[in-house]
C-alpha positions in Angstrom: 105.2 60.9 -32.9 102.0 62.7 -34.4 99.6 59.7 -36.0 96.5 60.5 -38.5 94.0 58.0 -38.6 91.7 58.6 -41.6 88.1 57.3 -40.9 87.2 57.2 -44.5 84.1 55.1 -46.3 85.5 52.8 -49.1 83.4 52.6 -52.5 83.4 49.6 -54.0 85.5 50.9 -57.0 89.7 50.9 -55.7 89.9 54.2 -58.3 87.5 56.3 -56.1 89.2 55.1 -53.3 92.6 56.4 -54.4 91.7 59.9 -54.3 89.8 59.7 -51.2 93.6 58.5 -50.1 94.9 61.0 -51.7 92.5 64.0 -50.0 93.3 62.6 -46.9 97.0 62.2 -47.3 97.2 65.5 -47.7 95.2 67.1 -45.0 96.9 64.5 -42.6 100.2 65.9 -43.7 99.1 69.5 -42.9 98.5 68.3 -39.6 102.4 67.4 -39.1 101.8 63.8 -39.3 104.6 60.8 -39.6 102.3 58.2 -40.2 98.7 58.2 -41.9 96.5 55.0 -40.8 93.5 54.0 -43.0 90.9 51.1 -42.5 90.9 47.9 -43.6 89.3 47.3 -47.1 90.4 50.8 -48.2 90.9 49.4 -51.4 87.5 48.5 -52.1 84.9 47.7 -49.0 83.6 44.6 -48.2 80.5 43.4 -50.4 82.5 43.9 -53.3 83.7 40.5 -55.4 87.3 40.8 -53.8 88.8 38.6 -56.2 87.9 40.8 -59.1 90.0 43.6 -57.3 92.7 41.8 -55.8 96.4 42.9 -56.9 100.1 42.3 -55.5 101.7 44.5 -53.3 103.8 45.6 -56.4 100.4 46.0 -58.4 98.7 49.0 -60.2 96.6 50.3 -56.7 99.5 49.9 -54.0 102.4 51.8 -56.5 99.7 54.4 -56.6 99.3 55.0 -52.8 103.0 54.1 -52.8 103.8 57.1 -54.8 101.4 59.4 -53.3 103.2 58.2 -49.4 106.5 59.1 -51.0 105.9 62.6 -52.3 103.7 63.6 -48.5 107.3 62.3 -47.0 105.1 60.3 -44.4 104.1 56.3 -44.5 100.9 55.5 -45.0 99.0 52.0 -43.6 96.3 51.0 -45.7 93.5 47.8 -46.4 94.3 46.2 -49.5 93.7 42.6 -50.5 96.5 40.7 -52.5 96.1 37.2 -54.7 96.2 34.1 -52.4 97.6 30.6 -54.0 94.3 29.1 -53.3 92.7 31.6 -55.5 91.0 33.4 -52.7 93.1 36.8 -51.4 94.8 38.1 -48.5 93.2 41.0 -45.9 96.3 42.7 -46.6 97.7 45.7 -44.8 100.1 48.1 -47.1 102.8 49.6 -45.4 104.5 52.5 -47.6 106.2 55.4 -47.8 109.6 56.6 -47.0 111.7 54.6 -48.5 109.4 51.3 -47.2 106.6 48.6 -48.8 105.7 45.6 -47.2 102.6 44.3 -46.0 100.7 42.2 -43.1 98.5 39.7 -43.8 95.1 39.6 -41.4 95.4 36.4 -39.2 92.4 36.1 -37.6 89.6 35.6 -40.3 86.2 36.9 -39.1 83.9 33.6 -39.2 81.7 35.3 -36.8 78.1 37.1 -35.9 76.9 35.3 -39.0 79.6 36.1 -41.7 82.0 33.9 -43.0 85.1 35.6 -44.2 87.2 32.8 -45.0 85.4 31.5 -47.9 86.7 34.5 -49.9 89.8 35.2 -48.2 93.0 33.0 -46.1 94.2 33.9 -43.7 97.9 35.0 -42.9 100.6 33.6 -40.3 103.3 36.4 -39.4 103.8 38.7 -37.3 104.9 41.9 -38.7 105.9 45.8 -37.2 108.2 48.1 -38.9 109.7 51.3 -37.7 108.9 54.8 -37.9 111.3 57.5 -36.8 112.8 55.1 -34.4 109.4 54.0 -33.3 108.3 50.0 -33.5 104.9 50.1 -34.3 102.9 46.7 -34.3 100.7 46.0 -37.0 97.1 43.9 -36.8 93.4 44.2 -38.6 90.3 44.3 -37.4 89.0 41.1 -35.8 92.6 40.4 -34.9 91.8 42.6 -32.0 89.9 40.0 -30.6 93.0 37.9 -29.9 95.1 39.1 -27.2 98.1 36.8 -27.6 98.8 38.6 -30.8 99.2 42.1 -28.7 101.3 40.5 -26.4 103.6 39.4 -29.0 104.2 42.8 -30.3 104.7 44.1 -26.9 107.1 41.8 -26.1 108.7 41.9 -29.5 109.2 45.8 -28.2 106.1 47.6 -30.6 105.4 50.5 -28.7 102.2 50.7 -30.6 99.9 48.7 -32.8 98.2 50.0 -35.7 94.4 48.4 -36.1 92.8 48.9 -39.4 89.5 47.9 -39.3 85.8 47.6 -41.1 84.1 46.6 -38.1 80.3 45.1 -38.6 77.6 47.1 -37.1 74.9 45.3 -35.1 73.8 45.2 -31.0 76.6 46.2 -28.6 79.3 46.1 -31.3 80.1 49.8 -30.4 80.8 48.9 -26.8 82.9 45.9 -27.7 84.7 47.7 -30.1 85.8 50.2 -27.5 86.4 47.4 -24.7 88.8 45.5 -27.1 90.6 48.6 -28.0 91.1 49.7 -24.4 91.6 45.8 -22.9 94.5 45.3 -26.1 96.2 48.1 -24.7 96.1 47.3 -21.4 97.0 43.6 -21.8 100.1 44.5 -24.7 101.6 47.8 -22.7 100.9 49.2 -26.4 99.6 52.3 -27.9 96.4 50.9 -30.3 95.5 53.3 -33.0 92.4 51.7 -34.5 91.3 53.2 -37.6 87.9 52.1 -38.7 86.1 52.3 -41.8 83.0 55.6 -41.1 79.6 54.3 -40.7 78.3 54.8 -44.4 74.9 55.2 -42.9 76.3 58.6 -41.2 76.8 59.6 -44.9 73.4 57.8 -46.3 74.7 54.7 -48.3 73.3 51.9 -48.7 75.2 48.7 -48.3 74.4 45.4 -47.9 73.0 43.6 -44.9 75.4 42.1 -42.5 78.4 42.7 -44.3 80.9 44.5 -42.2 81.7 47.9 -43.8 82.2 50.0 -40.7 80.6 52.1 -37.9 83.2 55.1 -37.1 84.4 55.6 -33.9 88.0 55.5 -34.4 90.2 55.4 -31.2 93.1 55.6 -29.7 94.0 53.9 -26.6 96.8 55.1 -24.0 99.0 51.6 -22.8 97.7 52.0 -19.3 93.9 52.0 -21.3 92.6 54.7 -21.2 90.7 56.3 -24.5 92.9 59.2 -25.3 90.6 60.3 -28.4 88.0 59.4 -30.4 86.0 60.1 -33.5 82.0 59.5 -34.1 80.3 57.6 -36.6 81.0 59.4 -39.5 83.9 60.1 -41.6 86.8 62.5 -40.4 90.4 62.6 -39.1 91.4 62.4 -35.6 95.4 63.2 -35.5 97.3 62.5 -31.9 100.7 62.6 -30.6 101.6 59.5 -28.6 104.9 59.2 -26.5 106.6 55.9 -26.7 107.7 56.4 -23.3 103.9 55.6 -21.9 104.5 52.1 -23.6 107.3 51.2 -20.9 105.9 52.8 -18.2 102.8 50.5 -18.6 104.9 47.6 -18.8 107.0 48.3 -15.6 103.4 49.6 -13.3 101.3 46.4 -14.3 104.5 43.7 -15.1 101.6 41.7 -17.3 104.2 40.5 -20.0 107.1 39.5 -17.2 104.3 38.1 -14.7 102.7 36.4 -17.9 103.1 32.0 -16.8 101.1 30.6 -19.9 
């Protein structure tokens, strides 16, 4: 299965944002991809008053990047935030394209290294995949990455991948964590993890806010025996792979950490 992951930077305005969707959509399916990954907080990046921009799933922004999934013929995983009950929002993941909409809520809320993103947003509860061409592929967001139980349950759910959108804050060895998690999840869930992160907007010289979380490149894809198989750098770009589903169950079998897995 051939996989774009489109390290864009978000603008705080979800308009601008389509059409950097839309640019990338189509370059992606140039490439021959099925499935074109996109950060978290595509929509609109973090700094900006989510509430102000927060829609359903069935909403003006997400029929938009609905319709422009269904006329490439590929699905298209992108960061979106939806209206919670409590009248803050979701960290939602849009799922769309080919015949498909649904969407992940981010579980894990980042109330770390100084920010606090659960006064803004709440956090979600289930765990969610969904099939391309025959292929379950696990979906998770950014600080989720931190958790490996939630890999695990993909893996043993039967993902042979899992998609991480991310907007990953910048700051003293956040690179090298970055990387570690990515390569440990993989190892740990017998997965693929495709981890699409928002471009470092200081590689393009914007200004954002300090210590909000709006990116630092370095999009990468792990093998499920962890190895990094690619990689972007800091700035914005496409990085489109083939992955074989068949390396999933091969890492499964060689290092048994699901079947041998007592707690």
């Amino acid at each position: 299965m051939r996989v774009a992951l489109c390290q864009i930077t978000s603008s705080p305005d979800p308009v601008e944002n389509v059409e950097q969707v839309r640019a990338s959509v189509a370059e992606a399916v140039k490439a021959g991809a099925d499935l074109v990954v996109f950060p978290e907080a595509t929509m609109a990046r973090f700094g900006t008053r989510l509430k102000d921009v927060a829609e359903p799933l069935d909403g003006p922004w997400a029929s938009v990047i609905s319709a422009i999934a269904e006329a490439a013929g590929v699905l298209v995983v992108a960061g979106m935030f939806t209206p919670a009950d409590d009248g803050r929002v979701y960290n939602t993941l849009l799922v769309t394209g080919r015949g498909k909409s649904i969407g992940y809520d981010k579980i894990h809320l980042y109330d770390a290294f100084g920010f606090q993103e659960s006064r803004t947003v709440a956090p979600g509860s289930e765990l969610v995949s969904v099939d391309v061409e025959g292929v379950q592929i696990g979906l998770a967001t950014c600080y989720d990455i931190r958790f490996p139980e939630l890999f695990q349950a993909h893996g043993e759910a039967g993902a042979a991948a899992v998609v991480v959108p991310a907007s990953w804050g910048a700051g003293e060895g956040k690179r090298e964590q970055w990387e570690l998690l990515v390569r440990a999840r993989a190892l740990d869930s017998g997965c693929w993890i495709l981890a699409c992160g928002q471009a470092d907007p200081t590689a393009s010289g914007i200004e954002t806010k300090p210590g909000v979380p709006t990116g630092i490149g370095y999009s990468t894809v792990a093998d499920p025996f962890g190895n990094v198989h690619d990689q972007l750098g800091a700035g914005p770009g496409i990085l489109v792979v083939d992955i074989d589903p068949k390396r999933a169950e091969e890492s499964r079998q060689a290092t048994a950490v699901l079947a041998n897995r007592r707690l």
